[in-house]
PyMOL commands that place a pseudoatom at each C-alpha (Angstrom):
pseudoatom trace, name=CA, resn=UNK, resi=1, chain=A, elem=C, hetatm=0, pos=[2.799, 3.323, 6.845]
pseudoatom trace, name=CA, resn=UNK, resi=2, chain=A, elem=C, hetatm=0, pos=[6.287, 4.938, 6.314]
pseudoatom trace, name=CA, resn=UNK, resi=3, chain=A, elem=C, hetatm=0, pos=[8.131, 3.505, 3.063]
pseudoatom trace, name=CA, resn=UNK, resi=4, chain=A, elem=C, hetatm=0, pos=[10.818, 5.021, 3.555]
pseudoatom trace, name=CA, resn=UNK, resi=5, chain=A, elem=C, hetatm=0, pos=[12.639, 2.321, 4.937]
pseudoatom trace, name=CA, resn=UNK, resi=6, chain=A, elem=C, hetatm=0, pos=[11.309, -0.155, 1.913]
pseudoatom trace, name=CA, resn=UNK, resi=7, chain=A, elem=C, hetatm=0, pos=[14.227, -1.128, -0.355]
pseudoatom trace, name=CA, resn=UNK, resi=8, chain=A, elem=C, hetatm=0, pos=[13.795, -0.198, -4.128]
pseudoatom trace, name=CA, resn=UNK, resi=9, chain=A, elem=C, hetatm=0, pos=[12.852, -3.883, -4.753]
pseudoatom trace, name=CA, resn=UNK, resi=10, chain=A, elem=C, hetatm=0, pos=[10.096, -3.860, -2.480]
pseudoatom trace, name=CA, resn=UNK, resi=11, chain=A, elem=C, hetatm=0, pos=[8.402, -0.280, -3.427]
pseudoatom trace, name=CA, resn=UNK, resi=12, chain=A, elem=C, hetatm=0, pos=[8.273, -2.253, -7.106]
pseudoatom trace, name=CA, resn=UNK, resi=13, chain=A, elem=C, hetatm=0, pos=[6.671, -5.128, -5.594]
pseudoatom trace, name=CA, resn=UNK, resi=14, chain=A, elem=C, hetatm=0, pos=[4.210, -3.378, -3.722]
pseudoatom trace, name=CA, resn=UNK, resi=15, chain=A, elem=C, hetatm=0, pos=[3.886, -0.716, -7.064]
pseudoatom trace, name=CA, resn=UNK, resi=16, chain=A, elem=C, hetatm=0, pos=[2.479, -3.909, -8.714]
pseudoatom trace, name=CA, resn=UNK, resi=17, chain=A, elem=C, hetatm=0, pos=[0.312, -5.123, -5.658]
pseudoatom trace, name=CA, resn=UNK, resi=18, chain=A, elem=C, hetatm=0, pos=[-1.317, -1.665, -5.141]
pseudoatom trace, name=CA, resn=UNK, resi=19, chain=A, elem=C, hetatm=0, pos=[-3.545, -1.964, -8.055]
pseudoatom trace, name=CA, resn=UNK, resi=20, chain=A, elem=C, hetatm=0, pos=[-4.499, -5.381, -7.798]
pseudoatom trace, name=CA, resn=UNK, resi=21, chain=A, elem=C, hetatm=0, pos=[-5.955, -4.754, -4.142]
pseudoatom trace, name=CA, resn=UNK, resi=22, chain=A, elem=C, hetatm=0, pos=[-7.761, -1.629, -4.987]
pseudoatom trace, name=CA, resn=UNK, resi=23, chain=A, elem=C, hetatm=0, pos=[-9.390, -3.991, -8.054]
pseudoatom trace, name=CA, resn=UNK, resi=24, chain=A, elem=C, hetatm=0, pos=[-10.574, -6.274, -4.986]
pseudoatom trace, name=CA, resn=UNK, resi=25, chain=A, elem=C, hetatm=0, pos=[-11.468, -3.458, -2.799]
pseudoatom trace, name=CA, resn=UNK, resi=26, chain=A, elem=C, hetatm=0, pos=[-13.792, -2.026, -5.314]
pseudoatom trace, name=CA, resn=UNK, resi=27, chain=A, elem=C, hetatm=0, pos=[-15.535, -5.311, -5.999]
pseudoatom trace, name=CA, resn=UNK, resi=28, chain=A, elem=C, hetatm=0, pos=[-16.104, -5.879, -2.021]
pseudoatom trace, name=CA, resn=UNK, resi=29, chain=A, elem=C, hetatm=0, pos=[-17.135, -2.343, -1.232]
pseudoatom trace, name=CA, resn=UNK, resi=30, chain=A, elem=C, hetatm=0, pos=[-19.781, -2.310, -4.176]
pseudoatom trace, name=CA, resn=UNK, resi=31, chain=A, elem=C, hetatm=0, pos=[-20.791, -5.801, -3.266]
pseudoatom trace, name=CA, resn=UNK, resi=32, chain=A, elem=C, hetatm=0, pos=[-21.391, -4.274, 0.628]
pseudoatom trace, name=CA, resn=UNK, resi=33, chain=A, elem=C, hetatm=0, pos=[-23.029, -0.890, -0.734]
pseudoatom trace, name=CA, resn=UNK, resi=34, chain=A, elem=C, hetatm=0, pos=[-25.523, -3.725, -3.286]
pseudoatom trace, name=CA, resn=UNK, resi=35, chain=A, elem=C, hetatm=0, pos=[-26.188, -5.650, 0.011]
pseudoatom trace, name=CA, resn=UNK, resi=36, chain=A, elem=C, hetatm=0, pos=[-27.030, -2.313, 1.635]
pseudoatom trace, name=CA, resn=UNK, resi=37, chain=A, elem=C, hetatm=0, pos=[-29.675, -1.116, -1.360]
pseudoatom trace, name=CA, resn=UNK, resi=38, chain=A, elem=C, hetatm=0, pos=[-31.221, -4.632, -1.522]
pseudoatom trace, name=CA, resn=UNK, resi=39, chain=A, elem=C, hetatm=0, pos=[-32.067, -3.935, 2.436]
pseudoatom trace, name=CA, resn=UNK, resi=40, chain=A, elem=C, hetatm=0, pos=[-33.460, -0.537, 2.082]
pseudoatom trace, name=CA, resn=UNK, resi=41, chain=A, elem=C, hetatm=0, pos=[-35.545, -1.848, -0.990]
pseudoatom trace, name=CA, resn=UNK, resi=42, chain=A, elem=C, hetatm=0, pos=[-36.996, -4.729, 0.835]
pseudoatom trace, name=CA, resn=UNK, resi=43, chain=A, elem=C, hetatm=0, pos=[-37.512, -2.683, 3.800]
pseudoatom trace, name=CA, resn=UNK, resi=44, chain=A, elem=C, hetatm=0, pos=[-40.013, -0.527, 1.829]
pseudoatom trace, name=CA, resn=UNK, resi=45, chain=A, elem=C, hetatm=0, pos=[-41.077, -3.201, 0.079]
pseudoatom trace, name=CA, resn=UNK, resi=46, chain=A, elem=C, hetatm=0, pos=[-39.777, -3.627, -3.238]
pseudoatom trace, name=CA, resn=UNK, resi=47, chain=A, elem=C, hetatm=0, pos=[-37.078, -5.524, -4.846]
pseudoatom trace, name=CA, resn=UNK, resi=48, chain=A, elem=C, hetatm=0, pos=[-33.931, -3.533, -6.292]
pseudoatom trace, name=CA, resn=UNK, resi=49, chain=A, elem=C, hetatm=0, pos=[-35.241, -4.530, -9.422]
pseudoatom trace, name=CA, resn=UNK, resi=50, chain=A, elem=C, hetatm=0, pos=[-37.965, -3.186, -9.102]
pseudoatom trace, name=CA, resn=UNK, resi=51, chain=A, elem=C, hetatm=0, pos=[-36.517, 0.384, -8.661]
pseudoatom trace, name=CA, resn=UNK, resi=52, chain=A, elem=C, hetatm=0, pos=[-33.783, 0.073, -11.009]
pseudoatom trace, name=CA, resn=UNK, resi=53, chain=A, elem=C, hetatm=0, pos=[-35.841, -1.117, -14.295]
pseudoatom trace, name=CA, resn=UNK, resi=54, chain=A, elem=C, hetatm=0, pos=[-39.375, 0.128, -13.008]
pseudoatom trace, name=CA, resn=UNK, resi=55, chain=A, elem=C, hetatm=0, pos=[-40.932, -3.410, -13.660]
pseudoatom trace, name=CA, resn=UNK, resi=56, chain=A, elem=C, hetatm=0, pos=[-43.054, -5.306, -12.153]
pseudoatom trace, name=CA, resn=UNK, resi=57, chain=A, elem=C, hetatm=0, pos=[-41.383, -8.060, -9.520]
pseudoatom trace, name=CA, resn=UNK, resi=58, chain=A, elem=C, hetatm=0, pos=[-38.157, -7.390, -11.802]
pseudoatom trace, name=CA, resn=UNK, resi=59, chain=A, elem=C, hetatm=0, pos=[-39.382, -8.164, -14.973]
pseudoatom trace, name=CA, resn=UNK, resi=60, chain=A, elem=C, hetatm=0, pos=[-39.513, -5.329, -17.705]
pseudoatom trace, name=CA, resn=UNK, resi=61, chain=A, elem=C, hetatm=0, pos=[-42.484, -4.041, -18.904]
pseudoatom trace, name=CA, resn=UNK, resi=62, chain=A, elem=C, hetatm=0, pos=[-44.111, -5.800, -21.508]
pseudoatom trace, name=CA, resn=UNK, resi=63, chain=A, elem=C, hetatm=0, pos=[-47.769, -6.556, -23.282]
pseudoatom trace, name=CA, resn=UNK, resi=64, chain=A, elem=C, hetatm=0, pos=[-47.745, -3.222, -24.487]
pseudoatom trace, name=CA, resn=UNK, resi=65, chain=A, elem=C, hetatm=0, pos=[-48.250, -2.867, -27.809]
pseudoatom trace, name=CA, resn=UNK, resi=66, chain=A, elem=C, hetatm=0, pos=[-47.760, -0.350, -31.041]
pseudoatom trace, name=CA, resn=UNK, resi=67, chain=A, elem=C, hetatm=0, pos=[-50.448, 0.214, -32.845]
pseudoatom trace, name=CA, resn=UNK, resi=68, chain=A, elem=C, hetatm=0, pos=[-49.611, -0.272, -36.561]
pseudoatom trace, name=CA, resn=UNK, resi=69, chain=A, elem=C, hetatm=0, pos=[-49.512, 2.884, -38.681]
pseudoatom trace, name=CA, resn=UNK, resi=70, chain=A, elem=C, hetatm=0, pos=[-49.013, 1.445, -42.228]
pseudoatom trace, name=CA, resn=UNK, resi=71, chain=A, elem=C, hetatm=0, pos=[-50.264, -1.987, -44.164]
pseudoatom trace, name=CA, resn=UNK, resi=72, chain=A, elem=C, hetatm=0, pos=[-49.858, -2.962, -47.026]
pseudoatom trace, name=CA, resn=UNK, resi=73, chain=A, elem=C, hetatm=0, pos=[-53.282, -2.977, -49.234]
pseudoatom trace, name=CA, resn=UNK, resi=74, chain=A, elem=C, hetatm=0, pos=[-52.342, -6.371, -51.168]
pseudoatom trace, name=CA, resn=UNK, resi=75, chain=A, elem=C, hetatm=0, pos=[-51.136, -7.948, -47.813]
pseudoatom trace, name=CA, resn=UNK, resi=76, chain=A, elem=C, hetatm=0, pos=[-52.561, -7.319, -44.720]
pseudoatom trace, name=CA, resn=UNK, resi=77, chain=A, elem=C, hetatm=0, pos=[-49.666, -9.742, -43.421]
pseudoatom trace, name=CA, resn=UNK, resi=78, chain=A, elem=C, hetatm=0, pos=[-47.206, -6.741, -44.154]
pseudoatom trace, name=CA, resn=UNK, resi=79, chain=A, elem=C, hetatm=0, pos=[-47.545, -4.075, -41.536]
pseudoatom trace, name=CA, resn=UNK, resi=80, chain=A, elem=C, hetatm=0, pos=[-45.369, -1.432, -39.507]
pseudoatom trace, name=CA, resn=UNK, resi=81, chain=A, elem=C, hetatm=0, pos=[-46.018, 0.811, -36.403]
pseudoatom trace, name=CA, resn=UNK, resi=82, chain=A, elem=C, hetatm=0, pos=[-43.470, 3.086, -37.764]
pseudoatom trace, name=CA, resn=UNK, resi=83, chain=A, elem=C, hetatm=0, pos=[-40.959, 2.605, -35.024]
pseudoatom trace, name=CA, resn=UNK, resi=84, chain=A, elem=C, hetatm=0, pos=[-37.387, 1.594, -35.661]
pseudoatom trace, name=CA, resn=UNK, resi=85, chain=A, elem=C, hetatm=0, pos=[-36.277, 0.548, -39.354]
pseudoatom trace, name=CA, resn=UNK, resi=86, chain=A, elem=C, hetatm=0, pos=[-38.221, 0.439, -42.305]
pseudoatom trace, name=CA, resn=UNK, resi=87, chain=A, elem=C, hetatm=0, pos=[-39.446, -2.877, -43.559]
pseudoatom trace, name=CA, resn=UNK, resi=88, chain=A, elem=C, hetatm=0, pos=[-38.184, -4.075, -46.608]
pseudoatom trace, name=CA, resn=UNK, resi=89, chain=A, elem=C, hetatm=0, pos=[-41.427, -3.885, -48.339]
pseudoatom trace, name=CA, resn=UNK, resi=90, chain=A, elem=C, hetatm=0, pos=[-42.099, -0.241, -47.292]
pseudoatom trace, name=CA, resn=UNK, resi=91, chain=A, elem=C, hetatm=0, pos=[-38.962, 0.494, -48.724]
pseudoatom trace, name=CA, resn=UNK, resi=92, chain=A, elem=C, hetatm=0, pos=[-39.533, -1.099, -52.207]
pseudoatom trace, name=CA, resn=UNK, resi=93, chain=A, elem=C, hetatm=0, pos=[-42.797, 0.651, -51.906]
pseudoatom trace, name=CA, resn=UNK, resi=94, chain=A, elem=C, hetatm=0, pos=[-41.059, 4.106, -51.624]
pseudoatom trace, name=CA, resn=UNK, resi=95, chain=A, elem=C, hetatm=0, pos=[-38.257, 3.225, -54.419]
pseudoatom trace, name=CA, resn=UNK, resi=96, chain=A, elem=C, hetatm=0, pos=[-41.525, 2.087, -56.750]
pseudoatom trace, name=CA, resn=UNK, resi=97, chain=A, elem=C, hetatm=0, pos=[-42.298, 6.070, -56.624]
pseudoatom trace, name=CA, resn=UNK, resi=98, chain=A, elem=C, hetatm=0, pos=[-44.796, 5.866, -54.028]
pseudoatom trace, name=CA, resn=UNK, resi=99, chain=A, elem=C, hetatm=0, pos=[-45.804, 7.655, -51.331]
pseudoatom trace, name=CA, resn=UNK, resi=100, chain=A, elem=C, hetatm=0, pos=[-45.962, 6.077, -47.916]
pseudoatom trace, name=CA, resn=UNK, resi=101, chain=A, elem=C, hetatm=0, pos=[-49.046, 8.309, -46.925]
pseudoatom trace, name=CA, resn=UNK, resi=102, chain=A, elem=C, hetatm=0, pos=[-50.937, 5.304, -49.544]
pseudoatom trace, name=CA, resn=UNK, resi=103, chain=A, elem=C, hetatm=0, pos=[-50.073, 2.448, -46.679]
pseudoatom trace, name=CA, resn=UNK, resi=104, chain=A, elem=C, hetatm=0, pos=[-51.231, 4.834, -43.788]
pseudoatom trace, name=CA, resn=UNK, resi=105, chain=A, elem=C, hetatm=0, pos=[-53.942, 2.806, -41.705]
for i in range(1, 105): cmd.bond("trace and resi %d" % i, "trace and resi %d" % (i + 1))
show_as sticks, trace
zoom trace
């Protein structure tokens, strides 16, 4: 294509249209190269959600769970497998000045 010949006008015009069509371009090419995985995946037989998250059919992995590492001796309700943020309760345990070895199962 030789723009050369495009008046100053027209170079803006198509300055403004450039981006907009690579925007589309994108979304169709990585629409095509999806279609594409989807058929190698089912060729082998799997889904491409299978392969991407590692779950069964699609669905994430679940059932598994943590076994609990501390309990409260007053209430067995109260327990924690240690993972992610402490529970209130362990943490009013610790600011009462004890020791969170005590609620170890």
């Amino acid at each position: 294509m030789d723009i050369s010949s495009l008046s100053l006008a027209e170079l803006k015009l198509l300055q403004q249209q450039i981006p907009l069509e690579i925007k589309k371009r994108e979304v169709q090419e990585k629409e095509k190269v999806l279609n594409e995985l989807k058929l190698i995946a089912e060729s082998r037989g799997f889904s491409l959600d299978q392969l991407l998250r590692g779950g069964e059919k699609g669905k994430a992995k679940s059932g598994r769970s943590v076994q609990v590492k501390y309990r409260h001796p007053q209430n067995a309700d109260l327990a924690w497998t240690g993972r992610g943020r402490k529970p209130q309760w362990v943490q009013e345990w610790l600011n009462g000045g004890r020791k969170i070895e005590e609620l170890a199962v």
